[in-house]
MILUMNU-89489 format. One record per residue: residue in three letters; x, y, z of N, C-alpha, C, O in turn. Coordinates in steps of 0.2 Angstrom, whole numbers, plus 5000, padded with zeros to 4 digits. Example, Ala and Ser with C-alpha at 12.3 -4.5 7.8 and 13.67 -1.06 7.14 Angstrom:
MILUMNU-89489
ala506649725039506249785039506649845039507149835042
ser506449895035506849955036506450005039506750065040
END
This chain:
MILUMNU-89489
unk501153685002501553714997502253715000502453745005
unk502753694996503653684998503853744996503653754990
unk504353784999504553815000505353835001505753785001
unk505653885001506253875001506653885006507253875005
unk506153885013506453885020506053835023505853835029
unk505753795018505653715024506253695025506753705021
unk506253645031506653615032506853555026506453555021
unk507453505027507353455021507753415024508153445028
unk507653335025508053265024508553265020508453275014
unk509253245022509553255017509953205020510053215026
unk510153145018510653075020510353085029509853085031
unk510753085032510853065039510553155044510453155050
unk510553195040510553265043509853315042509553295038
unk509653345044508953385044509253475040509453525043
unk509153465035509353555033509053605036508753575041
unk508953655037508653695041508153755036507653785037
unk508653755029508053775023508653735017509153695016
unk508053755013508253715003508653774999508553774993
unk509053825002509353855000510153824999510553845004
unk510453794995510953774994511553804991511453834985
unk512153804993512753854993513053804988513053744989
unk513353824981513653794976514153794979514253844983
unk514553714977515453734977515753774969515653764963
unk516153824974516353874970516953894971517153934974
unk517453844967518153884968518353934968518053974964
unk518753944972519054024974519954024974520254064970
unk520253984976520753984976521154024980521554074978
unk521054024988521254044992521653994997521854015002
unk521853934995522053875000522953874999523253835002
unk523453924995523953924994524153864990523853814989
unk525053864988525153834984525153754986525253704982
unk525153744993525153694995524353644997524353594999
unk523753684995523053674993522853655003522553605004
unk523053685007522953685013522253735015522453795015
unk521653725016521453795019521453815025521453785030
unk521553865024521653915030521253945036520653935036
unk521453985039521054045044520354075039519754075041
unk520654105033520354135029519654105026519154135027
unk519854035022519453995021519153975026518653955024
unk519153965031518853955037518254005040517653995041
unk518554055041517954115039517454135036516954155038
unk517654115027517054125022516554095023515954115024
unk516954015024516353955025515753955032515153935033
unk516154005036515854025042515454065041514954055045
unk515554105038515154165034514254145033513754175034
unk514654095029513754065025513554015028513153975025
unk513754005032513453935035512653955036512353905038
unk512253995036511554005035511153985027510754015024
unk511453925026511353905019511153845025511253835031
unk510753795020510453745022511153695021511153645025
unk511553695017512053655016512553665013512453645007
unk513253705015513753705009514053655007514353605010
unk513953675000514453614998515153644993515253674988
unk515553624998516153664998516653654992516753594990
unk517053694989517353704981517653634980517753584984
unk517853634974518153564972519053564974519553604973
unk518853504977519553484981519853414979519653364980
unk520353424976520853354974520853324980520953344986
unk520753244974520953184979521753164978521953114981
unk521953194975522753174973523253234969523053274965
unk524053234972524253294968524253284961524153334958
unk524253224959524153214951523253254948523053284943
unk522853244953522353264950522153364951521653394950
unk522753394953522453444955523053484950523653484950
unk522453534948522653574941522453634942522553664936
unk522253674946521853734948522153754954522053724959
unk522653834953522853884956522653894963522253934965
unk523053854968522853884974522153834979521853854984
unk522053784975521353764974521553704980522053674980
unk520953694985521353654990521353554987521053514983
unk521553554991521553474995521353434999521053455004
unk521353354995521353325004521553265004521153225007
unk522153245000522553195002523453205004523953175003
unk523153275011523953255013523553255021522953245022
unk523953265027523753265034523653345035523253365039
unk524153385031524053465031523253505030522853545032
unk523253465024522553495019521953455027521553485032
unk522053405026521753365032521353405038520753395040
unk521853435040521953485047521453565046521053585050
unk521553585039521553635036520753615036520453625041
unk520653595032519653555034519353545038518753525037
unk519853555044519553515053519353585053518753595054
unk519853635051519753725054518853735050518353765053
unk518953715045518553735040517753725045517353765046
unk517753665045517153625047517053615052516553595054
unk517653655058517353675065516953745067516653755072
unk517153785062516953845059516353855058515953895061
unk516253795055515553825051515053785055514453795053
unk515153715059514553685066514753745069514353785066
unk515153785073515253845078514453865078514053875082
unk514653885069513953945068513453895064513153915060
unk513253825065512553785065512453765060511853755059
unk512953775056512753765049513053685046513353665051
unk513053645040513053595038513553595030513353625024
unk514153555031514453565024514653505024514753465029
unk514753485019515153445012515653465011515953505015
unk516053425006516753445002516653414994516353354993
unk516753444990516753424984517453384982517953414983
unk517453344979518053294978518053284969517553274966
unk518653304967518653324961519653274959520053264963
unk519753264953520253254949520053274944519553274942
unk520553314939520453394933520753334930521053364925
unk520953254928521153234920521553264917522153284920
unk521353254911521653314905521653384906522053414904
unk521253414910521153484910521853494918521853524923
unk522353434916522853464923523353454917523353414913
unk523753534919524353554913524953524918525053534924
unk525453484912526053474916526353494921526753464925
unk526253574919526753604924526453604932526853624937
unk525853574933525653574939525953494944526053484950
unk526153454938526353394940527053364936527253314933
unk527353414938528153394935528453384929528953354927
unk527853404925528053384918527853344915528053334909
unk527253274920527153214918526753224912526753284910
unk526353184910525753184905525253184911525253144916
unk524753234910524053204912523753154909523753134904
unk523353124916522753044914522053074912521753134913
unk521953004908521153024906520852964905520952914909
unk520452964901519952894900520152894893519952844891
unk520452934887520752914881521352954881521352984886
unk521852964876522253014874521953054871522253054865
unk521653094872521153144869521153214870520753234874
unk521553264869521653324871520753384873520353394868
unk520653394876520253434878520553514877521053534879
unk519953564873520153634872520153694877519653724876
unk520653704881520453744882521253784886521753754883
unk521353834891521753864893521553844900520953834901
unk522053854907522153884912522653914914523053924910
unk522753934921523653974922523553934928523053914932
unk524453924927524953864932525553914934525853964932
unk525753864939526453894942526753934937527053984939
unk526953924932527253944925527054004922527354054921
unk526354014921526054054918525254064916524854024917
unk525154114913524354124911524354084906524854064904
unk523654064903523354024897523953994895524454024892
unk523853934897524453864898523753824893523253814896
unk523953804887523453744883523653704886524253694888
unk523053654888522853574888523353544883523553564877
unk523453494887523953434882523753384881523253354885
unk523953344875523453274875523753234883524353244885
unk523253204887523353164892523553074886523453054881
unk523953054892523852964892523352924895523152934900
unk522952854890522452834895522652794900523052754900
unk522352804905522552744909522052684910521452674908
unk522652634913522552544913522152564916522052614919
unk521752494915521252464920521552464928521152494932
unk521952454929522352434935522452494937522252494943
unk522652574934522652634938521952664939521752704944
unk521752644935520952654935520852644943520852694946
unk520752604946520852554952520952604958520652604964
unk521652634953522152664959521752724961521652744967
unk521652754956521052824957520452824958520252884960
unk520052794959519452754964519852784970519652834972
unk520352734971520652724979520652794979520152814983
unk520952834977520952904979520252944981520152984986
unk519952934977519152954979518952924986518452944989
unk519152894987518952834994519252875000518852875005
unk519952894999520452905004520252975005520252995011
unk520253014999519953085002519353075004519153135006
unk518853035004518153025007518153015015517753045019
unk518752965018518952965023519453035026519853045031
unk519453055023519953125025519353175028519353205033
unk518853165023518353245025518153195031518653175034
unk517653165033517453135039517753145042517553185046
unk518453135043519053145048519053185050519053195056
unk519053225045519153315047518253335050518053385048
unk517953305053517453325054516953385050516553425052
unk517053355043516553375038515753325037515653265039
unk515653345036514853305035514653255031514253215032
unk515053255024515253235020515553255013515953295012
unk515253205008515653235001515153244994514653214995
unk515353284989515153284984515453254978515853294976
unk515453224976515953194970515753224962515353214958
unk516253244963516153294955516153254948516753234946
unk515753234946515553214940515353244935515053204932
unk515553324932515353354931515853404927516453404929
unk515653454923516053504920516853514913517153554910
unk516753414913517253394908517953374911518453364908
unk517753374920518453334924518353264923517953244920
unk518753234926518953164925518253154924518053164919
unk517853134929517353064929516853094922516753054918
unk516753134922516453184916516953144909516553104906
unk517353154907518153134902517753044900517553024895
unk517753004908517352934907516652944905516452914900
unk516352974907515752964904515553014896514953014893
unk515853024894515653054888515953014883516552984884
unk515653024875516152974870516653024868517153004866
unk516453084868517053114862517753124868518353144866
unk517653104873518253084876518653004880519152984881
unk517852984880517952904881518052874875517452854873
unk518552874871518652804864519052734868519552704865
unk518852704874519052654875518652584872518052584872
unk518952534870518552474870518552404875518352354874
unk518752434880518752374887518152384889517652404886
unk518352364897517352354901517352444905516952454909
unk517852494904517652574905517752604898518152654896
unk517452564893517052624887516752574882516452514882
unk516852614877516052584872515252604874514952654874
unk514852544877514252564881514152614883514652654886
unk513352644883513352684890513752644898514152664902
unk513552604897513552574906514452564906514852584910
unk514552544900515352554904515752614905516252624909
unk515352654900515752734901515452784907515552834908
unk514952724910514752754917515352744923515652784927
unk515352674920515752634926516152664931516152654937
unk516552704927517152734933516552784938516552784944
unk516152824933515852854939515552804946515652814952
unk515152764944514852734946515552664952515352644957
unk516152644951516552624953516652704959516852684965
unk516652734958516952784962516452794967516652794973
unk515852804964515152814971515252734975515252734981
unk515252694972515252634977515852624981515752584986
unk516452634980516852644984516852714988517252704994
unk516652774988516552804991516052804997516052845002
unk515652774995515052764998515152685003514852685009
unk515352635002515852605006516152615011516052585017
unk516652675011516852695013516752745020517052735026
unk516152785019515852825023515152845024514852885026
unk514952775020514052775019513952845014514152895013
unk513352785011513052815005512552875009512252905006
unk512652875015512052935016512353005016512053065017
unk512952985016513453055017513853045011514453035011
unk513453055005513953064997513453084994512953044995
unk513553144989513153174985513753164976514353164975
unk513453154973513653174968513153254962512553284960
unk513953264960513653304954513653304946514253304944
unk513153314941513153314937513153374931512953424933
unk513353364925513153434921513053414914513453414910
unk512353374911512453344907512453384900512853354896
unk512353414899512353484892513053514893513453534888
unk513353534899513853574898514453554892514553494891
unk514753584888515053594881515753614888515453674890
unk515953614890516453664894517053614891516853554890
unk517753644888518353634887518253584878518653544875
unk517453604877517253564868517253484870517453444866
unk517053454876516853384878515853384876515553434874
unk515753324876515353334872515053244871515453214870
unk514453224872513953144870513653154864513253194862
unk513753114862513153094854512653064857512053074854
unk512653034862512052994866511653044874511453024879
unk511853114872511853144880511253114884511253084890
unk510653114879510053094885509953044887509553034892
unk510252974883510352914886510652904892510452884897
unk511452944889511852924896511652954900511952934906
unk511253024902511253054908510653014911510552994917
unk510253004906509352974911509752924914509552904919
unk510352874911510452794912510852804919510652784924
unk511552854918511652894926511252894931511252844935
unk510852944932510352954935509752904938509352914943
unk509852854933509452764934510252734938510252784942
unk510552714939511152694941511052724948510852694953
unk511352794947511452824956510852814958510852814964
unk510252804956509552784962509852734966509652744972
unk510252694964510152604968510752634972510652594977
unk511152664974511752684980511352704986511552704991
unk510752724985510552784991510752824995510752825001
unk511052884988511552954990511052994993510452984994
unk511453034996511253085000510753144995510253174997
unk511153144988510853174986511153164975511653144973
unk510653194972510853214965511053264963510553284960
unk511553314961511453384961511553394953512053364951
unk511253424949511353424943511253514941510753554941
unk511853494939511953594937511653604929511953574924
unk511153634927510753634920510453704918509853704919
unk510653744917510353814918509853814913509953824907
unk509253814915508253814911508553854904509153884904
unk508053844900508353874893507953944893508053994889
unk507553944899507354034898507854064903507754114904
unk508354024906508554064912508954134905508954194906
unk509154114900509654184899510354154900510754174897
unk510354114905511254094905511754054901511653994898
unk512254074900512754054895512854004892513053994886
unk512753944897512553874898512153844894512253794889
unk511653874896510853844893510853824887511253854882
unk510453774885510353724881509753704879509353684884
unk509553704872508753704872508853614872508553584868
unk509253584876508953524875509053504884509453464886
unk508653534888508553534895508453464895507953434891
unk508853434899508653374903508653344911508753294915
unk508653414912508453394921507853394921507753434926
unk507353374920506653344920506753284920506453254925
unk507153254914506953184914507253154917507153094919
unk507853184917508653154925508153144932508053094935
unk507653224934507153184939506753154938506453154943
unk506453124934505953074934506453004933506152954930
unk507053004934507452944932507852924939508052874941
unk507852984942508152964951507652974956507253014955
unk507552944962507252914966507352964974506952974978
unk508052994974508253024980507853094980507353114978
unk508353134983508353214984508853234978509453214978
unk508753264975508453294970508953364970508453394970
unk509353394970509753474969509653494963510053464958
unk509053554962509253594953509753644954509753674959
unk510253674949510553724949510653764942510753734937
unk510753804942510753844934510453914936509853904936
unk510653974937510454014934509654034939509254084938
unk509554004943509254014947509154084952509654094956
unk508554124952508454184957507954144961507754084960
unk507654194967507454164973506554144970506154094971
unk506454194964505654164963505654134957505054124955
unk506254114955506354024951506353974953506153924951
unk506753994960506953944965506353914969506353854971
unk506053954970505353934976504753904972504353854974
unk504853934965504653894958504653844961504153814965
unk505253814958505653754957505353694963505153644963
unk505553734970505453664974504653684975504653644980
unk504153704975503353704973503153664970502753634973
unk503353644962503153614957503453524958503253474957
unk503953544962504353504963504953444957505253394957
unk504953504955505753514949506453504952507053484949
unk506253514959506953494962506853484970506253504971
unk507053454975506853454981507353524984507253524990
unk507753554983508253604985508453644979508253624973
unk508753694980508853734975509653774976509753814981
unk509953754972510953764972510953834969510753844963
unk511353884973511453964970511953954972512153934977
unk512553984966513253994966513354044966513354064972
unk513654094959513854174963513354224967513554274969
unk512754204969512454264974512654244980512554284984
unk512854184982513254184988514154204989514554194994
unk514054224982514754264984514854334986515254354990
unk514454374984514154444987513754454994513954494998
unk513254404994513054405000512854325005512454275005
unk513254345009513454265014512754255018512854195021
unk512254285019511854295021511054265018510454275020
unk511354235010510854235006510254215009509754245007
unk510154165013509354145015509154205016508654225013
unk509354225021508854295025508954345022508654395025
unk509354355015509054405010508454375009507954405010
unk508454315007507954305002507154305006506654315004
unk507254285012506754305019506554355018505954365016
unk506854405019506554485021506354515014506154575013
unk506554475010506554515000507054585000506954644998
unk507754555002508054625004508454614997508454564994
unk508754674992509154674988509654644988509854634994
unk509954604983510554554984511154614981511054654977
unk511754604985512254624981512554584976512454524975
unk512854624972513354614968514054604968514454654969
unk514154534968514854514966515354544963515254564957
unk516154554965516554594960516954514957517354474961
unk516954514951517054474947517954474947518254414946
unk518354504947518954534947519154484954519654454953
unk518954494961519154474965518954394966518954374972
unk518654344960518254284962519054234965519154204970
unk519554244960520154214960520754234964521254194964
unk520754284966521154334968521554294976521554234978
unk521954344979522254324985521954354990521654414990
unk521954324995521754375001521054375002520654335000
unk520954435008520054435010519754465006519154455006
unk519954515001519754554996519054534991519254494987
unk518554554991517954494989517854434989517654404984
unk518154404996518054355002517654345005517054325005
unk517954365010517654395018517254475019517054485025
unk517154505015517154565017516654605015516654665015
unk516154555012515354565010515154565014515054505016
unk514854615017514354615023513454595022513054605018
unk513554585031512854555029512254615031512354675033
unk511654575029511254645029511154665037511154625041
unk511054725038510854745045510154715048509554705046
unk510454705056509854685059509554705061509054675064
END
């Protein structure tokens, strides 16, 4: 019977349990998306997770639209991830970096006033706050050429060589949630008629151009990608969802990633998300590798899950915010704490660092 503190194979590494730590922005990296002492701490903190995979990190200043949220296409941010990832082997543990470009969901003001990129001119709904102010609307983004298209690959590539560098373990490539690679793969924001839209397969393509040059780059053993195929976030949305995610999911087989992480909250979890049209069942009967479930998961959904064999690991995001310790809660059956939701974004170590762990 599999369990939630068996070991696992995961690309080139041995996990030590299937308790996996969500990338979870915080926005502590300052305005120049460096992390720091502090962030270097947190992730130290939890390194008793079988594998952090660490918050979503631009590959480019054009792609980074989120307060304080780091980087890793300068030498600064670079350095800041060396801190990060020597932190957390110190204390034996195993991390990732998540590699994101936010699209349309990046407001002008974060990039000089340009127009944000997408995969159409298609405005996405929704609000963030920027240097300027709180609840700043999304703007219609311009599409870009084939030829920039190109350009931004390369950036996924180059921040792929940044986290190795820094002695990270590898990356997770954010495919998920309604940011760029997400924006290509869905129609109600892919209206292209070149070879990246129309079809499912070409409204794959960028995803899939992305994983193979990143995977090029630093071996498919060390790249994970992530998926969210239901998620409605900023009103994006597929007319074909179950096509395009089973056909995804048939695609990334042939890379031989590290891993699949597919964020899908079960329709009995209760969570906000949830969707009576669950398809992480047939996304796992459609990929080949190791397998990440995440949604809405506690420890005896969790133990469920990799049991039945629904997932081969199991991804918890805010209970590793309260408590950094989470495996060996979930070891001894000890109470989890509770997160204070007020300080998820905030500055400082103040519902950061300062969650202690259980007594020994």
């Amino acid at each position: 019977m599999t369990t939630l503190f068996d070991s696992i194979s995961l690309g080139g590494k041995t996990l030590k349990n299937r308790v996996i730590m969500a990338p979870l922005t915080r926005g502590r990296a300052g305005a120049e998306g460096v992390p720091n002492e502090l962030v270097a701490e947190y992730y130290r903190q939890r390194a008793g997770a079988g594998l952090i995979i660490a918050e979503a990190t631009a590959v480019s200043a054009e792609g980074r639209g989120w307060m304080n949220s780091p980087g890793l296409y300068t030498d600064e941010q670079q350095l800041g991830w060396k801190k990060v990832a020597d932190a957390v082997h110190a204390a034996e543990g195993t991390i990732f970096v998540q590699l994101w470009h936010m699209g349309a969901t990046v407001h002008p003001d974060f990039i000089g006033g340009e127009q944000p990129v997408s995969a159409s001119a298609v405005a996405l709904a929704g609000q963030l706050t920027t240097p300027l102010g709180r609840d700043r609307t999304f703007v219609a983004p311009r599409a870009l050429s084939v030829s920039e298209i190109s350009e931004r690959v390369r950036d996924f590539a180059r921040a792929a060589r940044r986290a190795i560098e820094a002695g990270l373990d590898g990356v997770e490539i954010h495919g998920a949630n309604g940011f760029l690679i997400d924006q290509f793969t869905r129609d109600s924001t892919n209206q292209r008629d070149d070879l990246y839209g129309g079809s499912i397969d070409n409204r794959l393509r960028f995803m899939t151009d992305v994983v193979e040059a990143v995977s090029r780059e630093i071996g498919a053993d060390k790249v994970g990608i992530r998926l969210s195929p239901t998620n409605s976030v900023w009103g994006i949305s597929d007319s074909e969802y179950s096509h395009t995610f089973t056909r995804a999911a048939e695609k990334l087989s042939e890379f031989g990633l590290a891993y699949l992480h597919v964020l899908e909250p079960r329709p009995e979890s209760g969570h906000a998300m949830a969707s009576e049209h669950y398809l992480t069942p047939a996304m796992r009967e459609c990929y080949s590798g190791v397998f990440l479930v995440n949604g809405g998961y506690d420890q005896a959904s969790g133990e469920y899950a990799v049991n039945q064999g629904a997932g081969d690991a199991v991804v918890y995001g805010q209970a590793f915010i309260a408590n950094p310790d989470l495996p060996e809660r979930f070891k001894r059956g000890a109470v989890l704490a509770e997160a204070d939701s007020s300080t998820f974004y905030s500055d400082g170590a103040e519902g950061y660092v300062d969650y202690l762990p259980i007594a020994s």
